[in-house]
C-alpha positions as CSV (number, residue, x, y, z in Angstrom):
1,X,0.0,0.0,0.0
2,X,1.3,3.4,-0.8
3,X,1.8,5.9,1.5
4,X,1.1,9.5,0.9
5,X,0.2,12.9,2.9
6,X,-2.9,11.3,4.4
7,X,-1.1,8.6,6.3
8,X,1.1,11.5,8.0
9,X,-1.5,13.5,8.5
10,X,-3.8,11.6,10.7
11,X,-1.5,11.3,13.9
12,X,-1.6,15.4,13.6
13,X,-5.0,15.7,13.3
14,X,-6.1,14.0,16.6
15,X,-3.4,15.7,18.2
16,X,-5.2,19.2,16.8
17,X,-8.4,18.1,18.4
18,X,-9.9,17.3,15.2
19,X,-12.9,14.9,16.1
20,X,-13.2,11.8,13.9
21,X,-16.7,12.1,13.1
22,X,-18.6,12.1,10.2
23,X,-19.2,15.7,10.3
24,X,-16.0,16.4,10.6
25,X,-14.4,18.0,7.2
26,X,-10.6,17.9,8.4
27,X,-11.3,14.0,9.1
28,X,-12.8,13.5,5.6
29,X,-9.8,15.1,3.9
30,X,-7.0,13.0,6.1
31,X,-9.0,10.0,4.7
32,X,-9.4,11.6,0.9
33,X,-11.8,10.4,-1.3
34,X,-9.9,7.9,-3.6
35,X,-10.6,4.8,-1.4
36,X,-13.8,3.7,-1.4
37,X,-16.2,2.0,0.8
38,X,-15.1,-1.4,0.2
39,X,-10.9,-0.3,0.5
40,X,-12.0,1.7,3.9
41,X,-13.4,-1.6,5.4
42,X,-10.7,-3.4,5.1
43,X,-8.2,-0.5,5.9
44,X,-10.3,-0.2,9.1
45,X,-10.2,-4.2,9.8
46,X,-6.9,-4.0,9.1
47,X,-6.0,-1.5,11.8
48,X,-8.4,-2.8,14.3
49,X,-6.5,-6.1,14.0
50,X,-3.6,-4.1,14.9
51,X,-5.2,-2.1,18.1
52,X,-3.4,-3.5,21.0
53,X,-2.3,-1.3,23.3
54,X,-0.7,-4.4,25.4
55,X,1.2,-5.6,22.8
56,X,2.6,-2.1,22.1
57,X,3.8,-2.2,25.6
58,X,5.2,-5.6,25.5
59,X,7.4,-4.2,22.5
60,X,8.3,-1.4,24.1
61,X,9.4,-2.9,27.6
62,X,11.3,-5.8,25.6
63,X,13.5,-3.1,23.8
64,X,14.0,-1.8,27.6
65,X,15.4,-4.9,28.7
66,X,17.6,-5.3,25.3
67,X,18.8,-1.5,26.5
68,X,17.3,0.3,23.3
69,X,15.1,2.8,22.6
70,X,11.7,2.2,22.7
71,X,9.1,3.3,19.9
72,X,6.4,6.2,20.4
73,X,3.3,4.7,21.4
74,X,0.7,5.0,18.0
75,X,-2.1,3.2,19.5
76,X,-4.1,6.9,20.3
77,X,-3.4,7.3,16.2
78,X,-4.6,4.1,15.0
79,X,-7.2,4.6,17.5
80,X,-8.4,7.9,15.6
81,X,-7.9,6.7,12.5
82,X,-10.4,3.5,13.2
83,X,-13.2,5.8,14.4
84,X,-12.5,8.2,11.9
85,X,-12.6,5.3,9.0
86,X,-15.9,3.9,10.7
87,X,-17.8,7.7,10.7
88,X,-17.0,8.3,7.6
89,X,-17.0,4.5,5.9
């Protein structure tokens, strides 16, 4: 899958405030308008499957222990970008 502007845009956009909903036209032009319904649901299963905020920490305390530095959390971005997929799927 290609990445573009959108995929960086989305962590800034909850960061802003910007609410995820469907009425929300900063939302609907992080997502664009070239995927359509059918690419958004599996986009959003797709990240869902990927929502783990345990497992995040799990990484990060194992590169603790291995004395390196541990990733940013993303979970609060994937978490936007699932409910922002969903309002506006």
């Amino acid at each position: 899958m290609a990445i573009d502007n959108r995929d960086r845009r989305h962590p800034l956009a909850w960061r802003r405030g910007t609410s995820p909903r469907a009425e929300s036209a900063e939302a609907a032009g992080v997502l664009g308008t070239n995927a359509g319904a059918p690419r958004r649901t599996e986009v959003l299963e797709r990240v869902e499957a990927g929502l783990d905020a345990q497992a995040e920490r799990y990484w990060q305390l194992l590169a603790l222990i291995r004395g390196e530095q541990p990733r940013p959390t993303t979970t609060p971005d994937y978490r936007w970008l699932a409910q922002a997929l969903r309002a506006h799927g």
